[in-house]
PyMOL CGO cylinders between C-alpha atoms (Angstrom):
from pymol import cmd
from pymol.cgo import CYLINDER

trace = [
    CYLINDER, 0.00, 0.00, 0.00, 1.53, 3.54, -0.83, 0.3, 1, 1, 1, 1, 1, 1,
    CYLINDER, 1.53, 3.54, -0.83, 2.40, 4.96, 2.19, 0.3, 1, 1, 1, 1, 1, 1,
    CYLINDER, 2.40, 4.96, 2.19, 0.55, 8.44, 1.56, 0.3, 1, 1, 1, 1, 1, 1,
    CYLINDER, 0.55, 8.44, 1.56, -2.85, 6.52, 1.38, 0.3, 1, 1, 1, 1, 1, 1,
    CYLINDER, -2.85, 6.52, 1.38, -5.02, 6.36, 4.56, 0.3, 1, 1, 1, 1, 1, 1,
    CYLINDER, -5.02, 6.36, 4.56, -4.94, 3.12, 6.39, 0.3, 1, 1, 1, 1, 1, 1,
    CYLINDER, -4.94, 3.12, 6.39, -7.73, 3.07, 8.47, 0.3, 1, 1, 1, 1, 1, 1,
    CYLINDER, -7.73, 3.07, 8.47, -11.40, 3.41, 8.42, 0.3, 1, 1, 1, 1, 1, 1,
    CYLINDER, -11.40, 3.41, 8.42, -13.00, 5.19, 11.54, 0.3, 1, 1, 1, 1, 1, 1,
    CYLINDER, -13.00, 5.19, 11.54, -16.00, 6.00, 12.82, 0.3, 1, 1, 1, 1, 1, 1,
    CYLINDER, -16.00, 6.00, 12.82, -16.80, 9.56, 12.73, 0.3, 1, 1, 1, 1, 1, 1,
    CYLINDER, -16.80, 9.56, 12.73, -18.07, 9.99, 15.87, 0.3, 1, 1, 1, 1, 1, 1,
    CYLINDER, -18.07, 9.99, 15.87, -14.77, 8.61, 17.44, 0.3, 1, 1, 1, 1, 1, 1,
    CYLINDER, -14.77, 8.61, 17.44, -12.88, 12.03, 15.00, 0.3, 1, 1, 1, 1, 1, 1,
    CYLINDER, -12.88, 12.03, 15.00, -15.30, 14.55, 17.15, 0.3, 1, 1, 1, 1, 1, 1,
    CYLINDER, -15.30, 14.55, 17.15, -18.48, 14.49, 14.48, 0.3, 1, 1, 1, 1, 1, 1,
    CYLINDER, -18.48, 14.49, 14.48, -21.38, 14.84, 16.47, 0.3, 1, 1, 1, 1, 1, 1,
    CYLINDER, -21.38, 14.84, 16.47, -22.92, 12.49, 14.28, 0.3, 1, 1, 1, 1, 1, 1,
    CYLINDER, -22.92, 12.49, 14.28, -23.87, 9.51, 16.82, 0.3, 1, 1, 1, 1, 1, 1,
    CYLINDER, -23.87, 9.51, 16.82, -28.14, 8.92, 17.51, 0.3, 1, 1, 1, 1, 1, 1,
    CYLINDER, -28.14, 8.92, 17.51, -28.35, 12.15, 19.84, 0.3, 1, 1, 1, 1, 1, 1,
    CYLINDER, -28.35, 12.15, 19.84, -26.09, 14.52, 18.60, 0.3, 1, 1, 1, 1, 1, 1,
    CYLINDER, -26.09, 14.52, 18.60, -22.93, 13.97, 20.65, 0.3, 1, 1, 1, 1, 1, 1,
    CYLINDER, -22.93, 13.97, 20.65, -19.58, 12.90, 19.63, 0.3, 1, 1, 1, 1, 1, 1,
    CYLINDER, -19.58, 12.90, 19.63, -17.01, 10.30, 21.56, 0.3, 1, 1, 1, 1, 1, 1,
    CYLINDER, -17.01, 10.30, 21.56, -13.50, 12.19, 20.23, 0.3, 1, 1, 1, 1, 1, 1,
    CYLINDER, -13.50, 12.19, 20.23, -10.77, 9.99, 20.90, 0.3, 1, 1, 1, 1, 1, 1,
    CYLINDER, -10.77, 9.99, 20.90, -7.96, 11.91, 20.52, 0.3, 1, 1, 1, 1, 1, 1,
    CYLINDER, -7.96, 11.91, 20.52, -4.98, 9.39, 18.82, 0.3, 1, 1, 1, 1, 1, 1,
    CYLINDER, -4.98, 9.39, 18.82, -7.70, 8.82, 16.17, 0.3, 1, 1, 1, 1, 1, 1,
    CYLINDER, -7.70, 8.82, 16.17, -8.32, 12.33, 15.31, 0.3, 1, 1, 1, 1, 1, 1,
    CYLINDER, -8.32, 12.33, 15.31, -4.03, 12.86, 14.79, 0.3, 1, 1, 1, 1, 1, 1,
    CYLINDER, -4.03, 12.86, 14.79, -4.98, 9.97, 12.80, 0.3, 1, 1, 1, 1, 1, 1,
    CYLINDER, -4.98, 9.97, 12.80, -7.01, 11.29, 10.28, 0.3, 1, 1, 1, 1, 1, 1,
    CYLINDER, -7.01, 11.29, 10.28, -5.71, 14.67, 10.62, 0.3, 1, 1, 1, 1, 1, 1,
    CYLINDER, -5.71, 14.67, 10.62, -2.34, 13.54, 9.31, 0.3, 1, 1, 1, 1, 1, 1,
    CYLINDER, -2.34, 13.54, 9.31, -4.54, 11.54, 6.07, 0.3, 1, 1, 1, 1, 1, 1,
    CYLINDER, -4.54, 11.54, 6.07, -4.23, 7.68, 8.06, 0.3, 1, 1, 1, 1, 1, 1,
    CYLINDER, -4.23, 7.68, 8.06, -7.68, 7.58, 8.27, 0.3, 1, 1, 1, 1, 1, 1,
    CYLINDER, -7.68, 7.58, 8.27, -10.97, 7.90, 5.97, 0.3, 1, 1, 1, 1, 1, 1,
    CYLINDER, -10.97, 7.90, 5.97, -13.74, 8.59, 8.79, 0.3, 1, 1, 1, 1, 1, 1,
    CYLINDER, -13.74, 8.59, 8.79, -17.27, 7.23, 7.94, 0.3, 1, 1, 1, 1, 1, 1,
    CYLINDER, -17.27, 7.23, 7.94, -20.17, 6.91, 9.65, 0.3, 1, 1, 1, 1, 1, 1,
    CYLINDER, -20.17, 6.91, 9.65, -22.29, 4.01, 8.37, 0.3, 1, 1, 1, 1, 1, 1,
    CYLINDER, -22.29, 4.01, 8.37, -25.89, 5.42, 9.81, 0.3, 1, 1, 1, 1, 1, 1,
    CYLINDER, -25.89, 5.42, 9.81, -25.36, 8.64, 8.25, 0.3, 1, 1, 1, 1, 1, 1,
    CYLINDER, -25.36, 8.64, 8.25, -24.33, 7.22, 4.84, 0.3, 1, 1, 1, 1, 1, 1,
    CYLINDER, -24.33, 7.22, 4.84, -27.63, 4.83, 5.48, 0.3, 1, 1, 1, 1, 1, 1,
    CYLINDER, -27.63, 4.83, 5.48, -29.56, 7.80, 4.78, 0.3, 1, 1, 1, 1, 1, 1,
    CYLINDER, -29.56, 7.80, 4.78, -30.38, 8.20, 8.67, 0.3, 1, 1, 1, 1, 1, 1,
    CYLINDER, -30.38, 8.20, 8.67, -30.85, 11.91, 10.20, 0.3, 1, 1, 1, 1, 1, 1,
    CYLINDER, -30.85, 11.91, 10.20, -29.03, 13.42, 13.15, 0.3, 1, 1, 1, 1, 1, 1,
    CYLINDER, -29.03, 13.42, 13.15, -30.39, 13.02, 16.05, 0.3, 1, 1, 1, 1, 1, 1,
    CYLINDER, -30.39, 13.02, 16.05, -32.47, 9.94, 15.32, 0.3, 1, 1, 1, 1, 1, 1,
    CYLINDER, -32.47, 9.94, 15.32, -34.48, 7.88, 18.00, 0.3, 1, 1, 1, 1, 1, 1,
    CYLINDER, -34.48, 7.88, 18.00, -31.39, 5.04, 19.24, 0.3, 1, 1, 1, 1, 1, 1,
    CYLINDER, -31.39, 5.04, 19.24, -31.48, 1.53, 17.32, 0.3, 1, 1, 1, 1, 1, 1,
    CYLINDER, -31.48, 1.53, 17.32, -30.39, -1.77, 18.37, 0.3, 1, 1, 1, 1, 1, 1,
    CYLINDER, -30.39, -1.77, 18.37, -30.47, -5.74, 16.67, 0.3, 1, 1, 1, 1, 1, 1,
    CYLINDER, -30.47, -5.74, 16.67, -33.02, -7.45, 17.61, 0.3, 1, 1, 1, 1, 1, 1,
    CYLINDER, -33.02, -7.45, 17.61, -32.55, -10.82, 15.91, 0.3, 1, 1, 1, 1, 1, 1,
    CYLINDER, -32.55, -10.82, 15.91, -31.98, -10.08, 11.86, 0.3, 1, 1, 1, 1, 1, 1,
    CYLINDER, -31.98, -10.08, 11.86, -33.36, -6.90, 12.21, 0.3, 1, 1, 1, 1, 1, 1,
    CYLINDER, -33.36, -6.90, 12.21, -32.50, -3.63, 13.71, 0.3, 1, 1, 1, 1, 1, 1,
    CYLINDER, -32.50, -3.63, 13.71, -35.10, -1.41, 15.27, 0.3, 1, 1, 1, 1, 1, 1,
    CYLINDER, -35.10, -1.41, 15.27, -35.40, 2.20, 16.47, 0.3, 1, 1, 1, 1, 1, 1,
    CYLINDER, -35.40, 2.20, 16.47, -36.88, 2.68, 19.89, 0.3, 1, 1, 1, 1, 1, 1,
    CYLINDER, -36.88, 2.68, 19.89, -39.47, 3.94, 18.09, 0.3, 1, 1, 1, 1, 1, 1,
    CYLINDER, -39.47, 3.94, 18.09, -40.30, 0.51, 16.80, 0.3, 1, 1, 1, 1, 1, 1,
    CYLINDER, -40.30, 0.51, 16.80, -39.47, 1.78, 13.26, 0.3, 1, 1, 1, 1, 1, 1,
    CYLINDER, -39.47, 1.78, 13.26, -37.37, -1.25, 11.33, 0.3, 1, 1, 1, 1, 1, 1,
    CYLINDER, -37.37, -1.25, 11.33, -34.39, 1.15, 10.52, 0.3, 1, 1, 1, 1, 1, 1,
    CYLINDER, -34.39, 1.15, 10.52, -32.42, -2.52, 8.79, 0.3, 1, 1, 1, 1, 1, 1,
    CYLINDER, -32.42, -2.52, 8.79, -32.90, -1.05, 5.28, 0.3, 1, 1, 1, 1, 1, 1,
    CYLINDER, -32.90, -1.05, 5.28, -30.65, 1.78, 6.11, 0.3, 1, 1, 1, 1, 1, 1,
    CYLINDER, -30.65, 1.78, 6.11, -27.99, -0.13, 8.15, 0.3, 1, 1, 1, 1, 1, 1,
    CYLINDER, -27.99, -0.13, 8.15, -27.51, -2.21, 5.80, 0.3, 1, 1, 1, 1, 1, 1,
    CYLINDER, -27.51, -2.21, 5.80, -26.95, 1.04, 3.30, 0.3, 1, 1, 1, 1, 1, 1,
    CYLINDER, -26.95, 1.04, 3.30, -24.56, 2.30, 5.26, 0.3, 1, 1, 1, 1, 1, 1,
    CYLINDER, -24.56, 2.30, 5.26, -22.43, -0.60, 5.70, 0.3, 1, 1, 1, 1, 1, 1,
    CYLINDER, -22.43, -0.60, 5.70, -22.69, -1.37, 1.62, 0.3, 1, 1, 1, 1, 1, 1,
    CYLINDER, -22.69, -1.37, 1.62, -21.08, 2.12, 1.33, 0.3, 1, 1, 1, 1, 1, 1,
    CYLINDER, -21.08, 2.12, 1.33, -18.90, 1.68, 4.05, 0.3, 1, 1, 1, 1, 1, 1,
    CYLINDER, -18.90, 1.68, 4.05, -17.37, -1.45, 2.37, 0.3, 1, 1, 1, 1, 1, 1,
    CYLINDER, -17.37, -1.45, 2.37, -17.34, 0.82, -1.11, 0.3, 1, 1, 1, 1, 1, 1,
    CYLINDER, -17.34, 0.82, -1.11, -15.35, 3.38, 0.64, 0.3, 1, 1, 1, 1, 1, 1,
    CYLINDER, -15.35, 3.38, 0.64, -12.64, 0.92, 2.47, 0.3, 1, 1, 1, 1, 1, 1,
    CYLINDER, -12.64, 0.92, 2.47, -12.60, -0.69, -1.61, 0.3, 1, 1, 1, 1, 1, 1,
    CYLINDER, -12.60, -0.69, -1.61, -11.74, 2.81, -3.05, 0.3, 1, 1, 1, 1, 1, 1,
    CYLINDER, -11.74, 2.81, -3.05, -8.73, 3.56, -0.93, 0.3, 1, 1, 1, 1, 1, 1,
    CYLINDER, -8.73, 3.56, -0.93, -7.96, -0.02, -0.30, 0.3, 1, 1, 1, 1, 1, 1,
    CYLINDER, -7.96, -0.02, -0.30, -8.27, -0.09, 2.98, 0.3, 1, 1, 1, 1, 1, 1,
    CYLINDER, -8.27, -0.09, 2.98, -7.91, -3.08, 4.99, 0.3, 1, 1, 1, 1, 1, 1,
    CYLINDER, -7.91, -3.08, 4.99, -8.31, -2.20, 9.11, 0.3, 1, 1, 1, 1, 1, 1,
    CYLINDER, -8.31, -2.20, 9.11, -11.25, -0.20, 10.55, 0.3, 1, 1, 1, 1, 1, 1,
    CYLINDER, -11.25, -0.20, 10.55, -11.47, 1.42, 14.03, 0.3, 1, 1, 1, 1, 1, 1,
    CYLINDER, -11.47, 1.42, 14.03, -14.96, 1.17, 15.06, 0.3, 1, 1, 1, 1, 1, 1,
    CYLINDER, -14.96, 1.17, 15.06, -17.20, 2.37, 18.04, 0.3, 1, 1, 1, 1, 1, 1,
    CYLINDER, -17.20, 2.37, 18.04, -17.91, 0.04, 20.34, 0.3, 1, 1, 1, 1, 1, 1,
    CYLINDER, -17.91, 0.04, 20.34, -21.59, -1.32, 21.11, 0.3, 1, 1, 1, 1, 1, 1,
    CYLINDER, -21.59, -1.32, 21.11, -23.07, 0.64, 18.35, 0.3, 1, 1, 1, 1, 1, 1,
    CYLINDER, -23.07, 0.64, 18.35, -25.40, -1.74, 15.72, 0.3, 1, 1, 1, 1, 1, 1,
    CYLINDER, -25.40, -1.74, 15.72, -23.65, -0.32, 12.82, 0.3, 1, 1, 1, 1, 1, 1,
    CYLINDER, -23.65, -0.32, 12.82, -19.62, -0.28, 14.54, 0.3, 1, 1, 1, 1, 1, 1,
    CYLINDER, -19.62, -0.28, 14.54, -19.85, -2.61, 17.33, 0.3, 1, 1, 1, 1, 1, 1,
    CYLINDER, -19.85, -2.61, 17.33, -16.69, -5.24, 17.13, 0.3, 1, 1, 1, 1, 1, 1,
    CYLINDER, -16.69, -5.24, 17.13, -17.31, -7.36, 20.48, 0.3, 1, 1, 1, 1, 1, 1,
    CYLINDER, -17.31, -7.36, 20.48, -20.51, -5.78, 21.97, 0.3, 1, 1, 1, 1, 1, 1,
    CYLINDER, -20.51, -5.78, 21.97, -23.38, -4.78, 21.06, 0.3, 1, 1, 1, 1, 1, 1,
    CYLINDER, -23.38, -4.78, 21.06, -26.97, -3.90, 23.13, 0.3, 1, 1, 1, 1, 1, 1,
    CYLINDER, -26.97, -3.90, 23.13, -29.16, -6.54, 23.64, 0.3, 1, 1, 1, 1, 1, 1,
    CYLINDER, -29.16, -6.54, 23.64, -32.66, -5.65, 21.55, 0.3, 1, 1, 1, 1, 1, 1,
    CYLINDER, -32.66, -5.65, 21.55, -34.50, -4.35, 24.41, 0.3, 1, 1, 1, 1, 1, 1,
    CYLINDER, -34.50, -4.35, 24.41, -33.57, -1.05, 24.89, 0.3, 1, 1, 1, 1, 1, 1,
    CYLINDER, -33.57, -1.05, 24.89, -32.84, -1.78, 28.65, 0.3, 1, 1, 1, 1, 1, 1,
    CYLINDER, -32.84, -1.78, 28.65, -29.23, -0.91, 28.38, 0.3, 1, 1, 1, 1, 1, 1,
    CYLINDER, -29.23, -0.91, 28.38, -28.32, -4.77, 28.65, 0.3, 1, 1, 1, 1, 1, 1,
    CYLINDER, -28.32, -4.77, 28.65, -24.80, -5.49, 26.71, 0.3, 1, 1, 1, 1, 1, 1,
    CYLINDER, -24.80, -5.49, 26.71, -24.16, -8.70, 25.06, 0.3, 1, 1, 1, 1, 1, 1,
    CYLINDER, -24.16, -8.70, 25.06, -21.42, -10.42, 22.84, 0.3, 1, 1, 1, 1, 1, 1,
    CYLINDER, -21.42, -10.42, 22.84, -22.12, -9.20, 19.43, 0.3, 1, 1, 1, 1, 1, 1,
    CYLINDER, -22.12, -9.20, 19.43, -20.99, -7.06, 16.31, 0.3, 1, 1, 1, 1, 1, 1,
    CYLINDER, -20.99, -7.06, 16.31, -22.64, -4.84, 14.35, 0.3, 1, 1, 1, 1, 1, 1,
    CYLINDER, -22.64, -4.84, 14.35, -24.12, -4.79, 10.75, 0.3, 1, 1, 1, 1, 1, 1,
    CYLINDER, -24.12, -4.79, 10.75, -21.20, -2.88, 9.50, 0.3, 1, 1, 1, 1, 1, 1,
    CYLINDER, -21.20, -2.88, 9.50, -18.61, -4.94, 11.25, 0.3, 1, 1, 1, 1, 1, 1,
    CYLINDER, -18.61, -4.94, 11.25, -20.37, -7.86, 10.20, 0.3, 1, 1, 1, 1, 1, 1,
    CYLINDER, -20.37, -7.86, 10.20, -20.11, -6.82, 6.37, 0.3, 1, 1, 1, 1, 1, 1,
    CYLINDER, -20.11, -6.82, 6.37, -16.69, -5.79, 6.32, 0.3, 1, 1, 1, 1, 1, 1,
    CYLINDER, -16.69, -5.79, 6.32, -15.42, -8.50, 8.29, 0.3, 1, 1, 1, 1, 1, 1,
    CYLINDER, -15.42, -8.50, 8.29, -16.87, -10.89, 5.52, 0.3, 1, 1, 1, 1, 1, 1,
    CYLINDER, -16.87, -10.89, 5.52, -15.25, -8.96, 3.27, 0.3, 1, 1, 1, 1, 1, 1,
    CYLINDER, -15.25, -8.96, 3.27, -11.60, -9.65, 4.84, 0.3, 1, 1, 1, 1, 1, 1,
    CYLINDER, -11.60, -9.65, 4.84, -11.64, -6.28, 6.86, 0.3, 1, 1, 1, 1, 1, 1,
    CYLINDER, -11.64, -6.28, 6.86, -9.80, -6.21, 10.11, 0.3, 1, 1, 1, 1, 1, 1,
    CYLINDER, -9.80, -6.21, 10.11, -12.05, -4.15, 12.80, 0.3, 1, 1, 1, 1, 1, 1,
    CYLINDER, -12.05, -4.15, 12.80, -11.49, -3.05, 16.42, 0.3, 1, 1, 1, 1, 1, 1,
    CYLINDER, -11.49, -3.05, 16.42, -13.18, -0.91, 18.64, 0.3, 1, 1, 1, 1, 1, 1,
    CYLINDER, -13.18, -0.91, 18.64, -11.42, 2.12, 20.19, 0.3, 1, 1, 1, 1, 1, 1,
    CYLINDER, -11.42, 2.12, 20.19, -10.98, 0.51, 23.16, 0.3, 1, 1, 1, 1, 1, 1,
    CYLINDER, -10.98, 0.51, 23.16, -8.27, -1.91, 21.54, 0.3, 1, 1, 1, 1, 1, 1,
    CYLINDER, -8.27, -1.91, 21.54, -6.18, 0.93, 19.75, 0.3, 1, 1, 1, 1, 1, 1,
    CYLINDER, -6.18, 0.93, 19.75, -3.07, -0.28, 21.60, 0.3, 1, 1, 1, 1, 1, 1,
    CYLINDER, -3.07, -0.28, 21.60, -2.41, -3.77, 19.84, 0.3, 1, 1, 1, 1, 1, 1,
    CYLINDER, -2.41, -3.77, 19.84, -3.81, -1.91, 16.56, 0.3, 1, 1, 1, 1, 1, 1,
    CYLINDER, -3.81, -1.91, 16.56, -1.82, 1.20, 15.84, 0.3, 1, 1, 1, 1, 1, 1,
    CYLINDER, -1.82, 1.20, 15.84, 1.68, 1.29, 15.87, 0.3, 1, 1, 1, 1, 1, 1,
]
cmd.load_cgo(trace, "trace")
């Protein structure tokens, strides 16, 4: 890979866009140098799913994922991670730093379907996809074994 091309996909929210279900960022600071210095393309899959800013929060339930409005919101996950994958394909990217417990960006954990706040093993739609696709994905909370 030519070392002036990013390396990295990252969520946007993780980069300081407020661009997670209620308006709020969760900046992580080594990510931002990241893509500040041109490491990192940030994305973030609900967003490029077509889904507004703030939105009511979503979470798997089963194959499905569902606002907690009880709108099926699947359509536009899915969306999001198809373009995701299209984006790591352009710049040939191969790693992704993703936020943790979200449906879209979860890598480990993920909320349970009830909207209770209950955390269970799990990935997300987008991790799911790109994983399939031979994508290496972490959460921010492993960024030690992942960037060197």
């Amino acid at each position: 890979m030519n070392a002036s091309l990013p390396k990295y996909l990252v969520s946007a929210c993780l980069c300081g866009k407020k661009c997670r279900y209620n308006g709020t960022a969760g900046t992580v600071d080594r990510l931002c140098e990241l893509y500040k210095c041109g490491q990192a393309v940030i994305v973030c899959p609900e967003c490029l799913g077509g889904l507004k800013i703030p939105r009511p929060p979503a979470e798997i339930q089963l194959e499905r994922v569902v606002d907690a409005c009880g709108r099926d919101v699947t359509a536009q996950f899915r969306l999001g991670a198809e373009r995701t994958l299209a984006l790591a394909g352009k710049y040939g990217i191969t790693r992704a730093i993703l936020k943790e417990r979200s449906p879209s960006c979860g890598s480990k954990m993920i909320y349970d379907g009830s909207f209770s706040g209950v955390k269970i093993p799990g990935q997300g739609i987008t991790t799911a996809l790109l994983r399939e696709n031979g994508i290496e994905v972490i959460s921010e909370e492993e960024l030690e074994v992942f960037i060197k």
